[in-house]
C-alpha positions in Angstrom: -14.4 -24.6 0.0 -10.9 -24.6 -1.9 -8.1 -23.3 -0.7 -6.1 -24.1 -2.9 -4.3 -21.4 -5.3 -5.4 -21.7 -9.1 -2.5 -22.5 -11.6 -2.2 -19.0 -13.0 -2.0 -17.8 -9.1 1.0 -20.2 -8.7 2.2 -18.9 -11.9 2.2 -15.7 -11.2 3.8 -16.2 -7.4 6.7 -18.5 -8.7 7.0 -15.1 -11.5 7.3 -12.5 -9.3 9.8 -14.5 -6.9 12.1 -15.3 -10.0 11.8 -11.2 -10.6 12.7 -10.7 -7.4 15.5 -13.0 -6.9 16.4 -10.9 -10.1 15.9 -7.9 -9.6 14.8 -6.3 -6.1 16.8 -8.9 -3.9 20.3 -7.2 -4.9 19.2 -3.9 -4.1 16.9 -4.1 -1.5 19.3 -3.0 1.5 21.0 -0.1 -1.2 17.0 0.8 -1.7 16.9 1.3 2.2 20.2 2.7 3.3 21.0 5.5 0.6 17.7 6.0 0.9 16.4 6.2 -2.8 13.3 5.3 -5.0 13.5 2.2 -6.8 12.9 3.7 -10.1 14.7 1.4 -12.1 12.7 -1.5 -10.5 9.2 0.3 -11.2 10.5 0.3 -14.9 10.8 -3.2 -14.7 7.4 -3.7 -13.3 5.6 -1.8 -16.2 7.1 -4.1 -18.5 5.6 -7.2 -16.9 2.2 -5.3 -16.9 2.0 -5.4 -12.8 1.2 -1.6 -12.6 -2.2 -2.5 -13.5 -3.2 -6.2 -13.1 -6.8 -5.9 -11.7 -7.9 -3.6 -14.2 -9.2 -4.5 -18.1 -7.1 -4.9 -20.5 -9.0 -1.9 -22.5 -7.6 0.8 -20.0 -4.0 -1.1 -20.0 -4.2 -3.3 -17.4 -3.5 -7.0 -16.9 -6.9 -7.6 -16.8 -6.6 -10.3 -14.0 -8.6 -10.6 -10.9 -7.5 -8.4 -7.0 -5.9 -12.0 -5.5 -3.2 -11.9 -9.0 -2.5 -8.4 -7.4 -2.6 -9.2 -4.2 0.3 -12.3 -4.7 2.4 -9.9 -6.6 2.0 -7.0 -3.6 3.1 -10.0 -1.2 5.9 -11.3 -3.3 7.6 -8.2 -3.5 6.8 -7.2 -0.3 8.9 -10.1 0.9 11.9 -9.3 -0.5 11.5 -5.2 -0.5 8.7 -3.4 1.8 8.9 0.1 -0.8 8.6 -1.4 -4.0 5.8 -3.6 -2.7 3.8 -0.7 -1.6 5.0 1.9 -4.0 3.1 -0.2 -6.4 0.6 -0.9 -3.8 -0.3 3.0 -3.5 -0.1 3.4 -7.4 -2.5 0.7 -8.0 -4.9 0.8 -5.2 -5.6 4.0 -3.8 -4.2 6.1 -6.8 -5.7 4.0 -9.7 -8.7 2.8 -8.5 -10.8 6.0 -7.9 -10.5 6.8 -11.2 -11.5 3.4 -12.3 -14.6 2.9 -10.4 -15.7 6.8 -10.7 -14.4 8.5 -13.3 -15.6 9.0 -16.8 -14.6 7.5 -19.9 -12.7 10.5 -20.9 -11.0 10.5 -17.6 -10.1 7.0 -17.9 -9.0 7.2 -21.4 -6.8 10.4 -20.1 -5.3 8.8 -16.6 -6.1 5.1 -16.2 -4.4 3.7 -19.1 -1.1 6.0 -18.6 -1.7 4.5 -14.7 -2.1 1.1 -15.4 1.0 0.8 -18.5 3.5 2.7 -16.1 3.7 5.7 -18.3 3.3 7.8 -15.2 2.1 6.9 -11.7 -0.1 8.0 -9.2 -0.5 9.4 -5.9 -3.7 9.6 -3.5 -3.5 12.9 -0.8 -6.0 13.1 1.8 -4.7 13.0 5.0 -3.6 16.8 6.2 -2.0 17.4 9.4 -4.9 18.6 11.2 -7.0 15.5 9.7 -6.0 11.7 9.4 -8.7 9.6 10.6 -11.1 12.6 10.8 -11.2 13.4 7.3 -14.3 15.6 7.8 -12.0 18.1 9.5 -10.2 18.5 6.1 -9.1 22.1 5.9 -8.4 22.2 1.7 -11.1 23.4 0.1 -12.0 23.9 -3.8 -13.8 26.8 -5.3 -15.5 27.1 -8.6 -13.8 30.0 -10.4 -14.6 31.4 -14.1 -15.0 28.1 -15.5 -11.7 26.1 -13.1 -11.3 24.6 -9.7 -9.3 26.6 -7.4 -7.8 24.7 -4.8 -6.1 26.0 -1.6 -4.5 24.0 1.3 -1.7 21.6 2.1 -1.7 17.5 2.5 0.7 15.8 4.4 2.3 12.0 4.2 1.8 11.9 0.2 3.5 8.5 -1.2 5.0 8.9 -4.3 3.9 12.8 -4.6 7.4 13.9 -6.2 7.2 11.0 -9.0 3.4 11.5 -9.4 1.8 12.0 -12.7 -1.3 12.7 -11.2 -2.7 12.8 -7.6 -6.0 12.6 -6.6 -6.9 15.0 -4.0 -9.8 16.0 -1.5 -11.2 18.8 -0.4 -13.9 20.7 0.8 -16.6 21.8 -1.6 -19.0 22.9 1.3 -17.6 23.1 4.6 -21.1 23.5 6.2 -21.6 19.8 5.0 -18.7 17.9 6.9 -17.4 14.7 5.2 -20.7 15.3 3.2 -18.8 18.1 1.8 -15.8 16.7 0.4 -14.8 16.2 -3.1 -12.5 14.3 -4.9 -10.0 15.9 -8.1 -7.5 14.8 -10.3 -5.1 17.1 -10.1 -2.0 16.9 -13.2 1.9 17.2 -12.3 2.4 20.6 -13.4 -0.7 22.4 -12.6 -0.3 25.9 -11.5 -0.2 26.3 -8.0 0.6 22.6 -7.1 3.8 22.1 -5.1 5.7 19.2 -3.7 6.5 20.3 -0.4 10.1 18.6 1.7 10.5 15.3 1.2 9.8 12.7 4.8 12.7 10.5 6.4 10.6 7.7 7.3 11.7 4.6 10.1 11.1 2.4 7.3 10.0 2.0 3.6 12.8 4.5 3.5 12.7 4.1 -0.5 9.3 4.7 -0.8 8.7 8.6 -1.6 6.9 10.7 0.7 6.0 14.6 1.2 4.1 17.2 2.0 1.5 18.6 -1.2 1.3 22.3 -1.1 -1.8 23.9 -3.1 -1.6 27.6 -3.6 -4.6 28.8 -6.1 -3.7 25.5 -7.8 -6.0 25.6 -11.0 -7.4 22.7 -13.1 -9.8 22.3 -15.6 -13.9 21.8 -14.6 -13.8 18.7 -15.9 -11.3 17.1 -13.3 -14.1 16.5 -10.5 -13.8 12.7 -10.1 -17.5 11.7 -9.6 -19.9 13.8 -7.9 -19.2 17.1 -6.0 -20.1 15.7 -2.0 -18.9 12.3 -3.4 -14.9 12.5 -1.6 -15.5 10.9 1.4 -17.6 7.8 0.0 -14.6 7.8 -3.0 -12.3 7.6 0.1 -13.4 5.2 2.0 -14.1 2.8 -0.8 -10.5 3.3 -1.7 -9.4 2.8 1.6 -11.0 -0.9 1.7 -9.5 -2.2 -1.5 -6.1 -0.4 0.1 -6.1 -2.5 2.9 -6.0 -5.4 1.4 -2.9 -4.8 -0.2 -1.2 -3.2 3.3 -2.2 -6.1 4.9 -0.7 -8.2 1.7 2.4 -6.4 1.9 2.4 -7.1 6.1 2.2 -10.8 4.9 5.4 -10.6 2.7 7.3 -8.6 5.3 5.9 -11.3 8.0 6.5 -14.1 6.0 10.5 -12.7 5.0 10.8 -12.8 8.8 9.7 -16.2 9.6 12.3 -17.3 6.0 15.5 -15.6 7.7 14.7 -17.0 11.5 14.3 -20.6 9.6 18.0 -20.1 7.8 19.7 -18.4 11.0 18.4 -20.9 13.2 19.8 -23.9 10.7 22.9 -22.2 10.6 23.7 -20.5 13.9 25.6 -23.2 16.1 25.6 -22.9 20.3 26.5 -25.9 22.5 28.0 -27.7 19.5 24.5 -27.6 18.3 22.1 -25.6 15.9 19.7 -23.2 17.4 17.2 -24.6 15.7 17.4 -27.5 17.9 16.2 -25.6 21.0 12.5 -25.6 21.6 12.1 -21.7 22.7 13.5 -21.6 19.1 11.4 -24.5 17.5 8.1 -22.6 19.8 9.1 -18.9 18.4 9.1 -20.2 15.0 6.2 -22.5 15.1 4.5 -19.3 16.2 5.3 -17.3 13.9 4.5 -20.0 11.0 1.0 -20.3 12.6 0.5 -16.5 12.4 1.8 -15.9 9.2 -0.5 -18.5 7.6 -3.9 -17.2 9.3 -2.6 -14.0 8.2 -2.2 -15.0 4.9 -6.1 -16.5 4.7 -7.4 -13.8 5.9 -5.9 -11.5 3.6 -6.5 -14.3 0.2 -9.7 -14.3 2.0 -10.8 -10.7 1.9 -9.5 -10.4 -2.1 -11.8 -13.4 -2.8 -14.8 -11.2 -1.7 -13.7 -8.5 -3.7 -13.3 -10.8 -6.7 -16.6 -12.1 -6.0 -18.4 -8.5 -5.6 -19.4 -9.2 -1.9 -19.2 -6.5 0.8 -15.6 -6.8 2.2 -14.6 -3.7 4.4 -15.0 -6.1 7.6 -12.9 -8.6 5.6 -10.1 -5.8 4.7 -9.8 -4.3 8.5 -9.6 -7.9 9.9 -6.9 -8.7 7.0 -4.8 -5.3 7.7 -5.3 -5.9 11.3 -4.2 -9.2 12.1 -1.5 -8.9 9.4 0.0 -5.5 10.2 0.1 -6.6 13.7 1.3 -10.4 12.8 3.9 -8.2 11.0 5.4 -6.2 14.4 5.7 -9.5 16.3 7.0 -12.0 13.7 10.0 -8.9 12.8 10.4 -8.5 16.5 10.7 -12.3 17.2 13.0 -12.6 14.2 15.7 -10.3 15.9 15.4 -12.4 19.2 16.2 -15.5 17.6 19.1 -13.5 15.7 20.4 -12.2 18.9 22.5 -9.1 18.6 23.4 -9.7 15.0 20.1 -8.9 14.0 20.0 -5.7 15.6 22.9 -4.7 12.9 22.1 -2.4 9.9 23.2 -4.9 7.0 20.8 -7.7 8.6 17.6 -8.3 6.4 15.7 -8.5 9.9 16.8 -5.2 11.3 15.3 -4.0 7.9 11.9 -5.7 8.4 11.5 -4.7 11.7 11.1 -1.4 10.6 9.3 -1.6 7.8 6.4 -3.8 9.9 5.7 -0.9 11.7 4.0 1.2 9.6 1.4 -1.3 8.7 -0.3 -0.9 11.3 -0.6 2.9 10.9 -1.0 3.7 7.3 -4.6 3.3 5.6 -6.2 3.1 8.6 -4.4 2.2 12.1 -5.0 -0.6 14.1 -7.4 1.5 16.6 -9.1 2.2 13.3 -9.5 -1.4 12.0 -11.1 -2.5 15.4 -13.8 0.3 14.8 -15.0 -0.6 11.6 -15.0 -4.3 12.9 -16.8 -3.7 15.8 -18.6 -1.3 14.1 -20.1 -3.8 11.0 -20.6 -6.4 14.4 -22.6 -4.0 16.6 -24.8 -1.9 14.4 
């Protein structure tokens, strides 16, 4: 077994951080206090090809393999928790339905726009009524003279009001339960389709988030993404690949915690000494090294068995899971060793402690995660 990162993976991690240090590392805490959408930095990563680097170069992407993607999620993760998943949620759940389902004509329409940054994408499911219980999705879709009507509302919509396109579910037969749910690409634009109030979020304050309003919201026949009865399997696999990059961008927010406790503690002088010289300090951070690391396997881990076409939704929960929750403690410890400083608004700590949080409850919470686990272990 190697573990050890090809060239072009260090490549591309030594990139990224230079684009960081750049480019998202000034604006990060403007990003998070205003709070406003890092457009100018999205720009940025069109232009290095990072809005679609797992997919073939024929459809605009980077053609390189899920860990490339996975680095770059991390990387910019690390130094700013909304752009890492703004491109997280363009390129795995918006982009990749439509890549591993869609037809050539609705590749040719969507996926290269996607994956060269000419517009990007958003993925609506969850409704109020139904997160985790997607069968008890109330929007449905009827088949009228020759167009799909659809009718409902979807709730907690990353990057809705910048969305070129949004793939949405809903119910095709509601006698059928999940078996009953399809999956549409719906345009910006499309009559009836509204971008409902804007969400003030804990954390990933930048990131974009709303409510989608469909009222007779008409589009073409032809935008069923695969099969009608096909939205829940389109979903799910969607939700796997997904994880992976959560639990990627829990690594960079992790690992940005561990990088700040390292500096304070070197810096912050008490009894004429340096923190760092105390061993609760030296036993917090040792921790949070340890978890960060076996964090950061499983997560390399999971990618590697999507690279390599083996079954990986165990891998992805144990990745998001141990990650997301890696992410909550190594935040948490980082304020303790920061003491009341790091409880202040300009501190890069107080910033990941709230961004950590929600990776344990988008894509799957950590209740969820220990379902499927069990679930693959007991069946």
């Amino acid at each position: 077994m190697n573990f050890q990162l090809t060239e072009e993976h260090q490549l591309i991690r030594a990139g990224v951080r230079e684009f960081c240090g750049k480019f998202v590392d000034p604006v990060a805490n403007e990003i998070d206090q205003e709070p406003r959408f890092p457009s100018e930095i999205v720009k940025k990563l069109a232009e290095q090809d990072w809005l679609g680097i797992p997919y073939p170069a024929q459809y605009g992407g980077a053609g390189s393999d899920y860990l490339s993607y996975i680095i770059v999620v991390e990387e910019l993760s690390r130094s700013c928790a909304t752009t890492g998943f703004t491109l997280e949620c363009h390129t795995s759940l918006a982009s990749y339905p439509i890549f591993k389902f869609g037809t050539e004509e609705q590749k040719q329409k969507y996926l290269v726009p996607l994956c060269k940054g000419d517009m990007l994408g958003a993925f609506a499911l969850t409704e109020a009524g139904a997160g985790t219980d997607a069968g008890a999705a109330t929007t449905v879709a009827v088949l009228d003279d020759g167009e799909w009507a659809l009718n409902g509302s979807k709730i907690f919509i990353s990057n809705a009001p910048v969305a070129g396109m949004t793939i949405v579910f809903a119910m095709t037969d509601k006698t059928k339960g999940t078996k009953g749910l399809s999956a549409f690409i719906v345009p910006a634009g499309s009559p009836g389709l509204k971008i409902g109030r804007h969400l003030n979020k804990m954390g990933i304050r930048g990131s974009l988030t709303a409510e989608v309003l469909l009222q007779d919201c008409r589009i073409p026949k032809d935008s069923l993404l695969g099969q009608e009865g096909q939205g829940f399997r389109i979903a799910m696999m969607t939700l796997d690949g997904g994880r992976i990059g959560i639990a990627a961008q829990a690594v960079g927010i992790a690992q940005a915690a561990l990088d700040e406790s390292i500096r304070y503690a070197k810096e912050r002088v008490q009894f004429g000494k340096p923190i760092a010289s105390l061993q609760a300090i030296q036993w917090m951070i040792a921790d949070m090294a340890t978890e960060v690391e076996a964090s950061r396997f499983l997560t390399y881990h999971a990618a590697w068995c999507c690279d390599q076409d083996l079954s990986y939704s165990k891998e992805a929960a144990m990745a998001k899971l141990f990650a997301s929750e890696t992410a909550s403690r190594q935040t948490n410890r980082a304020i303790q060793i920061h003491g009341g400083i790091g409880y202040i608004k300009e501190q890069k700590v107080e910033r990941l402690y709230r961004d950590a949080k929600i990776t344990e409850i988008y894509e799957g919470t950590s209740e969820v995660m220990r379902m499927l686990i069990a679930g693959s272990l007991l069946r």
